[in-house]
Residue, then its C-alpha position, 0 to 999 in steps of 0.5 A: x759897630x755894637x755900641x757906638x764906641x770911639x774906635x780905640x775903646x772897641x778895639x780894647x774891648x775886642x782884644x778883651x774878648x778875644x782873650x776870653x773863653x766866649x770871645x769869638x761867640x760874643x764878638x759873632x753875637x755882636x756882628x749878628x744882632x748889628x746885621x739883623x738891625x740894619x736889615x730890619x730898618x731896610x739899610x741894605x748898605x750897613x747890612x751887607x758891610x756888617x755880613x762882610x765883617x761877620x764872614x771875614x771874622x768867623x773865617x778866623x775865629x770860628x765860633x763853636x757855641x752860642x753864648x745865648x744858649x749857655x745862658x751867658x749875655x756878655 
């Protein structure tokens, strides 16, 4: 979703976040900047599909921080 990569690069890199200590921040950061693309460009389809990904996903991965606060990008 982020950057247009082949399924099973996002995937490795998914399981490499999630191996880090930011991993659940970075991966909500993700899922939040893709949602507020689509809502601003009007593409309610993509917007409520993504907000459905980011729910299923903190539900499992809570996010305690936010990495951009920490100073910290990726």
């Amino acid at each position: 979703v982020h950057e247009h990569l082949p399924d099973i690069v996002a995937l490795e890199k998914v399981t490499h976040f999630l191996s880090q200590e930011y991993g659940n921040a970075a991966i909500h950061q993700m899922l939040q900047d893709e949602f507020r693309k689509a809502f601003a460009k009007g593409d309610l389809d993509r917007a409520t599909l993504i907000e459905r990904m980011l729910l299923i996903f903190d539900s499992g991965h809570p996010v305690e921080r936010d990495r951009r606060r920490d100073g910290r990008t990726h």
